[in-house]
C-alpha positions in Angstrom: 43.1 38.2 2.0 41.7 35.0 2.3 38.3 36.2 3.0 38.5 38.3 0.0 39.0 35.3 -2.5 36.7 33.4 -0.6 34.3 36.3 -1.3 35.4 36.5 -4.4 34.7 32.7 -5.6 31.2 32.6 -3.7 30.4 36.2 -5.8 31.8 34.3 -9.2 29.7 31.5 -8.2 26.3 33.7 -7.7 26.9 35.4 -10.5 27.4 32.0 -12.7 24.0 30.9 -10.9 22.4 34.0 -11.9 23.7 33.6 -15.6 22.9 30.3 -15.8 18.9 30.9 -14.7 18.5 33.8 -16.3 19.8 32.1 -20.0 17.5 29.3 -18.8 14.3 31.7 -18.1 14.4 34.5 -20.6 13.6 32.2 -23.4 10.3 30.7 -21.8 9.5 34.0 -20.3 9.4 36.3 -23.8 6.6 36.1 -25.8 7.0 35.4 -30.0 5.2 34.7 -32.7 6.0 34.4 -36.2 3.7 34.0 -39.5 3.4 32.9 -43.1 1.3 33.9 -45.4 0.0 31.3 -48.3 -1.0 32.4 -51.5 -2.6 30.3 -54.5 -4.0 30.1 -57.6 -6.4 28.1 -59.2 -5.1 26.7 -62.6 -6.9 26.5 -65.7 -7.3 22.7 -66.6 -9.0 19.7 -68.8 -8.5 16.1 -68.1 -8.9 13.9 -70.8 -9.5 10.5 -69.7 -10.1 7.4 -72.7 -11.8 4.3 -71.0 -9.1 1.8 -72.6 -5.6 1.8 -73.3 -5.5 -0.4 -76.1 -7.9 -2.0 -78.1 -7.7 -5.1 -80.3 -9.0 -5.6 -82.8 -8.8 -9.5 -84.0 -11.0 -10.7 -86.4 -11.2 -7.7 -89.1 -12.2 -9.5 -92.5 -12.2 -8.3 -96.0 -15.4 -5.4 -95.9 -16.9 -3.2 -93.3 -16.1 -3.7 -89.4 -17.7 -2.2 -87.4 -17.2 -1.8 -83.2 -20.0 -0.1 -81.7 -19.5 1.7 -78.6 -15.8 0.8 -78.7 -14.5 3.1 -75.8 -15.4 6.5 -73.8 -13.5 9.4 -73.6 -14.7 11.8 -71.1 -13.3 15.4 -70.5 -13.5 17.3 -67.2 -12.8 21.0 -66.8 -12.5 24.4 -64.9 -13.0 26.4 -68.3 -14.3 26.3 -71.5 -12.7 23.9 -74.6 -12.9 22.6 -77.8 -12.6 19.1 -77.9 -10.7 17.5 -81.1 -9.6 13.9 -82.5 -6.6 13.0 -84.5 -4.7 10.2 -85.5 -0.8 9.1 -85.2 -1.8 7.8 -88.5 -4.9 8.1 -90.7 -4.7 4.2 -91.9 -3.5 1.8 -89.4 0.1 0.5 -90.2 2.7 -2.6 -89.4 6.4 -2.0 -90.4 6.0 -1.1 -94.4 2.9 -2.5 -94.8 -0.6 0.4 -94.7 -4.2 -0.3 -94.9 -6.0 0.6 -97.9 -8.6 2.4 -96.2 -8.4 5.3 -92.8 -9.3 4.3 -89.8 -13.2 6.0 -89.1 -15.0 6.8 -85.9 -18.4 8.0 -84.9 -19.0 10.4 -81.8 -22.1 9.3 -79.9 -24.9 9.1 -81.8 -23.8 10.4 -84.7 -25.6 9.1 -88.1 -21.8 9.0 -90.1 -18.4 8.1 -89.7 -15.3 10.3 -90.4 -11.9 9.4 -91.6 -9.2 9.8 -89.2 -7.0 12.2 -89.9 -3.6 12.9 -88.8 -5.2 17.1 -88.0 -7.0 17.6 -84.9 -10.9 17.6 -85.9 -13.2 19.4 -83.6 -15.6 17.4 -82.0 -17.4 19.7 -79.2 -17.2 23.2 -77.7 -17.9 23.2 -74.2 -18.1 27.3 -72.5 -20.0 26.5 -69.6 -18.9 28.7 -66.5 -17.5 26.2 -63.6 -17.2 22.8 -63.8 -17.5 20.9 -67.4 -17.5 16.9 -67.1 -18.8 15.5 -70.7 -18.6 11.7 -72.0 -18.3 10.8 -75.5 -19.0 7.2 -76.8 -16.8 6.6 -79.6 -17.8 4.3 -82.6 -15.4 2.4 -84.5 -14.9 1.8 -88.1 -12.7 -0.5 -90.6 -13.0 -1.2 -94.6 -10.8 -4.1 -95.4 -9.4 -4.7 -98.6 -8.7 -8.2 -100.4 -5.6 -6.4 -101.5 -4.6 -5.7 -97.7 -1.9 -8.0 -96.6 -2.9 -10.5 -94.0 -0.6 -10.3 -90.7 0.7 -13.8 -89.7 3.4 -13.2 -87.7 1.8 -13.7 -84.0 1.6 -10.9 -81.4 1.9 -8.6 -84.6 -0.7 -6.0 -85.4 -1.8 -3.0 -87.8 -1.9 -0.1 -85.6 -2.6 3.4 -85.1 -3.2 6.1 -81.7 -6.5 7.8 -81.8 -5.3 10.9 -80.1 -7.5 13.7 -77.8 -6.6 17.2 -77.7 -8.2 20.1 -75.3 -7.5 23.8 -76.3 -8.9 26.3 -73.8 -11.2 28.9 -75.0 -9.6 32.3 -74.2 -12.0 34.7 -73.5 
């Protein structure tokens, strides 16, 4: 009998050792591989980009102001646009008080100004196929009243946003 559980511990142990190495080898012996598959799309898209975030405008005077070649915008694309301008406001404004006159601009070297108006206005088409990158020079302009109230409150200003807006053409 004692040979038998002697037998019997020294077969437990083998077969433990045997476990042991085969939990140990099986998993750097077998093979595997596993995959994923990436799938994309390219989006349609314009960038506006405006060359300044804020402008001022310091020394308007009774009569026409004019600021040539105030700022840039420039429009990159993967598809074809119209490009348009609006204003938050057609006339700049402070609290209650509103300029007499709109705001105008110019595109480029165009030979008249435009009122500002609070509508998108379309400036450019651009239906090139691929990539679209266009710069605009915008031209500022500001008729000043007598009857337009003088700001004298420091840091205070008239003010309006010149907005951009870029609506894909669908084909």
């Amino acid at each position: 009998m004692y040979r038998s559980a002697r037998f019997s511990r020294i077969r437990g142990m083998v077969l433990l050792v045997v476990a042991m190495a085969l939990a140990v080898a099986l998993p750097l012996g077998v093979g595997a591989e596993s995959s994923v598959e990436l799938r994309g799309q390219v989006m349609s898209t314009v960038r506006i980009t405006v060359s300044k975030a804020r402008i001022d405008w310091l020394d308007l005077e009774p009569g026409s102001n004019d600021m040539p070649g105030a700022f840039t915008v420039n429009a990159a694309a993967n598809v074809g646009f119209h490009l348009s301008i609006h204003g938050s406001n057609s006339c700049m404004v402070n609290g209650s008080k509103t300029l007499a006159n709109p705001l105008q601009y110019r595109i480029d070297d165009g030979l008249t100004y435009s009122d500002l108006t609070t509508s998108p206005v379309r400036i450019g088409t651009y239906s090139s196929e691929g990539a679209i990158s266009v710069d605009h020079t915008v031209h500022l302009k500001q008729v000043i009243e007598f009857a337009d109230a003088p700001i004298t409150v420091p840091g205070e200003c008239y003010t309006t946003t010149i907005l951009f807006t870029a609506e894909q053409i669908v084909p």
